[in-house]
C-alpha positions as CSV (number, residue, x, y, z in Angstrom):
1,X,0.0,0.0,0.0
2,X,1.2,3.1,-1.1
3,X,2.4,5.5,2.0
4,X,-0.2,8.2,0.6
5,X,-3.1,5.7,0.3
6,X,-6.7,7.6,1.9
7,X,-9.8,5.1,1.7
8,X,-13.2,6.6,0.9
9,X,-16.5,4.7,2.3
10,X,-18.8,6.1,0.5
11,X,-22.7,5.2,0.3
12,X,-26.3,5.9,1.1
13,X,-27.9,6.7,3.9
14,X,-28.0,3.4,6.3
15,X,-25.8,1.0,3.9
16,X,-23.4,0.4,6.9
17,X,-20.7,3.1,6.2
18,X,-19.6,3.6,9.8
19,X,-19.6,0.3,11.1
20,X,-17.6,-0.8,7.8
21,X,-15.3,1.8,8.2
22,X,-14.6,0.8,11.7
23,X,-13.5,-2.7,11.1
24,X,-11.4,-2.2,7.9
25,X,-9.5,0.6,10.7
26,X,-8.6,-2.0,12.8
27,X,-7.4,-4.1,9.8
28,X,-5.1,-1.5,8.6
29,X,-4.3,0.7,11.7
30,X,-6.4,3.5,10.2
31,X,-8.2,6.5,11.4
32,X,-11.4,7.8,10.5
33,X,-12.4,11.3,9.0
34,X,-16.0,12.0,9.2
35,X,-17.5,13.2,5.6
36,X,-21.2,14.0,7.2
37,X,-22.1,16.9,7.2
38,X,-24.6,17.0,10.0
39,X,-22.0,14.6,12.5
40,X,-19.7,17.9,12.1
41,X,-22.2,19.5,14.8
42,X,-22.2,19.4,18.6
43,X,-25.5,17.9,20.5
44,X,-26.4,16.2,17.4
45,X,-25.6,12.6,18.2
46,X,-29.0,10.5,17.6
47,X,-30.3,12.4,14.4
48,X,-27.4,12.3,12.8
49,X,-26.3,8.3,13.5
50,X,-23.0,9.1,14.7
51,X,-20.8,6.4,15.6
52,X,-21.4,4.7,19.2
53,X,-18.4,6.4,21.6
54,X,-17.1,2.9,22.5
55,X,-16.3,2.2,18.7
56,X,-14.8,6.1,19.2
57,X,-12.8,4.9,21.7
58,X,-11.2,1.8,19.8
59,X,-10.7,3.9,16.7
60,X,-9.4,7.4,16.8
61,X,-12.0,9.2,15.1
62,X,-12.0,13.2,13.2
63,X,-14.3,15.8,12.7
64,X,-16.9,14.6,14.8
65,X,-19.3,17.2,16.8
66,X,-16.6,20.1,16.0
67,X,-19.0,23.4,15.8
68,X,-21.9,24.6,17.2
69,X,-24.9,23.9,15.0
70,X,-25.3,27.8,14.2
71,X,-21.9,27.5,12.6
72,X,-22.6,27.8,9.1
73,X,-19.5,25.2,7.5
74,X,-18.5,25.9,3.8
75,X,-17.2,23.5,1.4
76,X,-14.0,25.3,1.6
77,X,-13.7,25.5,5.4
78,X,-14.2,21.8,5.5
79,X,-11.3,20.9,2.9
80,X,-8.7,22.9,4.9
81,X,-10.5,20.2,8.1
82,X,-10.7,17.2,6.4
83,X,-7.1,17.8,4.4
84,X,-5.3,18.7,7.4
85,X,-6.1,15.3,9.2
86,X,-5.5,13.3,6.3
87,X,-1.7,15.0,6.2
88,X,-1.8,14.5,10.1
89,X,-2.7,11.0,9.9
90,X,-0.3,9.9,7.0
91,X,2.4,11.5,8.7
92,X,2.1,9.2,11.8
93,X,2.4,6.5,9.7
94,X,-1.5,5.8,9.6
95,X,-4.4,5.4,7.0
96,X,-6.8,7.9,6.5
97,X,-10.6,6.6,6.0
98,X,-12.8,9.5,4.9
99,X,-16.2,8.0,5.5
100,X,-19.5,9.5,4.7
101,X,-21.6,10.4,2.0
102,X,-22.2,14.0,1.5
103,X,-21.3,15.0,-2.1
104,X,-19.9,18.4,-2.1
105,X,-17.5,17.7,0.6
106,X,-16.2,14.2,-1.4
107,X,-15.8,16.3,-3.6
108,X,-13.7,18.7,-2.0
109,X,-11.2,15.6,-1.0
110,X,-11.4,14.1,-4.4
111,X,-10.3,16.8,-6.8
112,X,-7.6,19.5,-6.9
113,X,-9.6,22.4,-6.1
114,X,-9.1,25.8,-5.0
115,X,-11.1,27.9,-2.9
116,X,-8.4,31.0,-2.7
117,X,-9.8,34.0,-3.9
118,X,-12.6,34.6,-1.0
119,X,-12.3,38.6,-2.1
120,X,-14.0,37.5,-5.3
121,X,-16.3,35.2,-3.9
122,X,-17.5,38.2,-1.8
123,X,-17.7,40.2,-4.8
124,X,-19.7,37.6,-7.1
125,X,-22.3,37.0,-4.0
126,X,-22.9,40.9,-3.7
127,X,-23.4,40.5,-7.4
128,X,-25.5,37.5,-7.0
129,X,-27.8,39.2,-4.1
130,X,-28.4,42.3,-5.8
131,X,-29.5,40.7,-9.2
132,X,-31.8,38.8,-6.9
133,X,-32.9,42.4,-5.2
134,X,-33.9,44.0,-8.8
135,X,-35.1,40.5,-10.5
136,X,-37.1,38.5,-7.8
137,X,-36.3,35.1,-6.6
138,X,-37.9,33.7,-9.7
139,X,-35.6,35.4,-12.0
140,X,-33.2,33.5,-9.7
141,X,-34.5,30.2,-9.7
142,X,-34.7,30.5,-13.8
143,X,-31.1,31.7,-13.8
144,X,-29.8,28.6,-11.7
145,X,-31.9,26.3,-13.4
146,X,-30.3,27.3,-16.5
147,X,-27.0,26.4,-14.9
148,X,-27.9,23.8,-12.8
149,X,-30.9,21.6,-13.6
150,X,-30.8,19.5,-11.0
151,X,-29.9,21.7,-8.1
152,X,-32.9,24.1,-9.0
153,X,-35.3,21.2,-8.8
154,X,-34.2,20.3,-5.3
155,X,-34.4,24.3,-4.3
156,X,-37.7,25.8,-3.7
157,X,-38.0,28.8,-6.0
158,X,-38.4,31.1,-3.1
159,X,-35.4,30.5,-1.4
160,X,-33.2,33.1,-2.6
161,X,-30.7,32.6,-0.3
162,X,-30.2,28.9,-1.2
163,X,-30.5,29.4,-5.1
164,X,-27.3,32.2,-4.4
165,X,-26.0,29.6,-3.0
166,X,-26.2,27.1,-5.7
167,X,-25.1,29.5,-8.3
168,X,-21.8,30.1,-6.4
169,X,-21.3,26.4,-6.0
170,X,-21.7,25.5,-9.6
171,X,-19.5,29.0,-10.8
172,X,-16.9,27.6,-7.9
173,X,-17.0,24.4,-10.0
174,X,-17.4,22.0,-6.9
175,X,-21.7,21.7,-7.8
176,X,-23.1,18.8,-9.2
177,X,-22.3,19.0,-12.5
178,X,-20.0,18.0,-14.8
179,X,-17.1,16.7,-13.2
180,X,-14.9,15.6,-16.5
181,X,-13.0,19.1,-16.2
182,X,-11.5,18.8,-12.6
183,X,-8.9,16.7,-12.0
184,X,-8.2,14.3,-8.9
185,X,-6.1,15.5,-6.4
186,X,-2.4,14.6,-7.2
187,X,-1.1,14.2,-3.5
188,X,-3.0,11.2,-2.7
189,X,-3.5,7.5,-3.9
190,X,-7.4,7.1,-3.6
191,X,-9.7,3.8,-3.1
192,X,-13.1,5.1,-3.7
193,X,-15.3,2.4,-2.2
194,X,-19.7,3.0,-3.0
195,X,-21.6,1.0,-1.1
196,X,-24.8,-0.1,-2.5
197,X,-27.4,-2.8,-1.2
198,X,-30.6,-4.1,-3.1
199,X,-32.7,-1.2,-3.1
200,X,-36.0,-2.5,-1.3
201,X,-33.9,-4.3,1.5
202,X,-32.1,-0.7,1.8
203,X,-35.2,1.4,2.0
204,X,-36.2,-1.5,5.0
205,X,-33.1,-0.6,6.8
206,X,-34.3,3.2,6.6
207,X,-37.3,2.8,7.6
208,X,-36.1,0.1,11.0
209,X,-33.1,3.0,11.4
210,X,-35.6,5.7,11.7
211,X,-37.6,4.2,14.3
212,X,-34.3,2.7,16.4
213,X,-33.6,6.7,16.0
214,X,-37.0,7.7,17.5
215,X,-36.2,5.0,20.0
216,X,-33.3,6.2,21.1
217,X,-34.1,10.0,22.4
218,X,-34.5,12.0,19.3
219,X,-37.6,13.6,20.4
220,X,-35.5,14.6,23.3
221,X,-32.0,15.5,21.9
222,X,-34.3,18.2,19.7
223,X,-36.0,19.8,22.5
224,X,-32.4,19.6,24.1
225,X,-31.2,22.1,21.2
226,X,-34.3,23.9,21.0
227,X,-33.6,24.3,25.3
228,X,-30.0,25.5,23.4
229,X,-31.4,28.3,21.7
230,X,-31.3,26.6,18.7
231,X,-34.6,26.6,16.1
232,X,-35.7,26.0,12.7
233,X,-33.2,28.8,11.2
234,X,-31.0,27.2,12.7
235,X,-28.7,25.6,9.7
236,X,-28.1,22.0,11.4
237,X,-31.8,22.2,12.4
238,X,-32.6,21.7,8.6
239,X,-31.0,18.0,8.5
240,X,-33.4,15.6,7.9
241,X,-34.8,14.0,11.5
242,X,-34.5,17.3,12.9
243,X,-36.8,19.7,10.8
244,X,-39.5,17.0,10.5
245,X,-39.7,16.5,14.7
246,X,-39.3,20.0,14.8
247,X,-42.9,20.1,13.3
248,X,-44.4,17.4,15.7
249,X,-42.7,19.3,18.9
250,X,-44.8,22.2,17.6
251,X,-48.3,20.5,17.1
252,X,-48.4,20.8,13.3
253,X,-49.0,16.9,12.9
254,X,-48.5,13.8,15.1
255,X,-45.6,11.6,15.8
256,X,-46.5,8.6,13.5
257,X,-46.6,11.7,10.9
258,X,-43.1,12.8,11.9
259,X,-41.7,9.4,11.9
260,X,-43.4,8.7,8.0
261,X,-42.4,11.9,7.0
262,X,-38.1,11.3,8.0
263,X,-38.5,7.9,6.5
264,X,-40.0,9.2,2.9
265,X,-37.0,12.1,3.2
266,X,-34.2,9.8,3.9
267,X,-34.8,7.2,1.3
268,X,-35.1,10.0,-1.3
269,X,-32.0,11.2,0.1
270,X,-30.4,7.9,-0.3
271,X,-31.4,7.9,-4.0
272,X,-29.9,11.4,-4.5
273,X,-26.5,9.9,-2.8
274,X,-26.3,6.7,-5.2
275,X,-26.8,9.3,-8.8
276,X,-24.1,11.5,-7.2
277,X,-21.9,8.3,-6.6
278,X,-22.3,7.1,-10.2
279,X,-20.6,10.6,-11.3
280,X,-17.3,8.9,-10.1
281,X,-16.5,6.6,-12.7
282,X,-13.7,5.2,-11.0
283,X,-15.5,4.0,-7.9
284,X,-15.2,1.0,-7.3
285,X,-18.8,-0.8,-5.9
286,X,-19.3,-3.1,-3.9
287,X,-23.1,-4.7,-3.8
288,X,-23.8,-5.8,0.3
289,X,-25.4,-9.3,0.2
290,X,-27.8,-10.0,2.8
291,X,-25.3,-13.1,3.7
292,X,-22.2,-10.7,3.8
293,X,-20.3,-10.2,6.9
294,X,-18.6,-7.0,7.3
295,X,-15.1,-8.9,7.5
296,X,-16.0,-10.5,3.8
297,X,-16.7,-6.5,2.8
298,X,-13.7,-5.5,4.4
299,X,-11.7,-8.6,2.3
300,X,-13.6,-6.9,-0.8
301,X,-12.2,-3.1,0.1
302,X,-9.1,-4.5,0.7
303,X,-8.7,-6.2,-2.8
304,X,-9.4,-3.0,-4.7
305,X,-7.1,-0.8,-6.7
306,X,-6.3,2.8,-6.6
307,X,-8.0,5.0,-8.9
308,X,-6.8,4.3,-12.0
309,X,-5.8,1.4,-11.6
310,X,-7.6,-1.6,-13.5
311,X,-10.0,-3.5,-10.9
């Protein structure tokens, strides 16, 4: 293995990434770098699925419950993170594991991209805002969805902010789109490991997770960060789990309505996560059995080649 070598588990939602990631650690004296966005926040332990603190204990794991969930983390801010444990860990003569499955921040480790230039950003945003100021937020939503298809359909067309937002990513170049003109970071030897499952016995795992979730004190934990201070504006209160009991805490509709409604989220956000995995052609898959154990898995991840490399 080369001494520059950083596995990604990649995957939906509820495929088994942590756990996965744990054991292949202790196989190859690794460490683990979280690649969640919603486990970067304090007090958001159950909603978010982290990793139980015993398996924390065994394993040294990064990025985990780091900022305040008011903290509003940037692509850019969590590249300088995530890059600077990777180094950290290949220096001790370790293995990095980036595990998680939000897109923008793979992306971020993946490729060779830049984020200098934060004058300009500021610039282009002010330019951005006030287009929205004399156009409307429909202009806006028409502009990005020129852009950006598939971003604007996820983004309401009201939410200006969001739609700035999603201009700046794709003009960044780190959005969803085409990928073919970045190239892949140079520094490091990358196994890119998706996880997939059959999709009905996934969606079952979802739906058993969810209420192992409710089971566990998420009611609780968000009245604890409502007690915080914390609220629906909150950005970390948007993740799915937390804006849908934030809507049963306030009376609009019942728990069984609560626990449907984080269920029907998370698989479509599990869908989302597998089309932006097939982006990376050179990920290597590996389909869970039912009959798998996660040591056979682990045999699998270990037997692939780095990118580029034929599998």
């Amino acid at each position: 293995m080369e001494k520059n070598t950083v596995y990604i588990i990649a995957g939906p939602t509820a495929v088994g990434k942590s756990l996965i990631a744990f054991y292949l650690a202790k196989r190859i004296n690794g460490e683990i770098v979280n690649c969640d966005s919603v486990q970067l926040y304090k007090y958001m332990d159950v909603g978010s699925a982290k990793p139980p603190e015993e398996e924390m204990h065994k394993i040294r794991h990064h990025l985990y419950s780091i900022v305040e969930p008011d903290y509003n983390m940037t692509v850019a801010t969590y590249q300088k993170l995530a890059l600077t444990v990777i180094d950290d860990i290949l220096s001790r003569g370790k293995t990095p594991i980036v595990c998680g499955g939000t897109g923008l921040y793979l992306n971020s480790i993946l490729y060779d991209m830049s984020f200098a230039g934060s004058k300009g950003n500021a610039r282009r945003r002010q330019e951005l805002e006030e287009m929205a100021e004399s156009n409307g937020a429909e202009y806006m939503h028409q502009y990005l969805a020129a852009l950006d298809p598939e971003s604007a359909a996820r983004i309401h067309p009201n939410n200006t902010r969001k739609i700035i937002r999603a201009i700046e990513a794709y003009e960044e170049g780190y959005g969803i789109g085409d990928l073919s003109e970045l190239t892949l970071n140079p520094k490091y030897e990358f196994r890119l490991i998706a996880l997939n499952m059959d999709r009905e016995w996934l969606y079952d795992r979802i739906n058993r997770r969810v209420m192992k979730l409710v089971e566990n004190g998420l009611v609780d934990e968000v009245l604890g960060l409502l007690g915080r201070g914390y609220n629906l504006n909150t950005p970390a209160m948007k993740a799915i789990g937390y804006k849908e009991m934030l809507g049963y805490i306030n009376e609009e509709y019942d728990l069984d309505t609560a626990i449907d409604e984080i269920r029907k989220n998370t698989r479509h956000y599990a869908k989302r996560q597998i089309t932006w995995l097939k982006r990376y052609d050179f990920a290597r898959w590996i389909e869970i059995g039912k009959g798998d154990t996660v040591g056979q898995i682990v045999d699998r991840i270990l037997a692939s080649k780095k990118v580029g490399q034929q599998q």
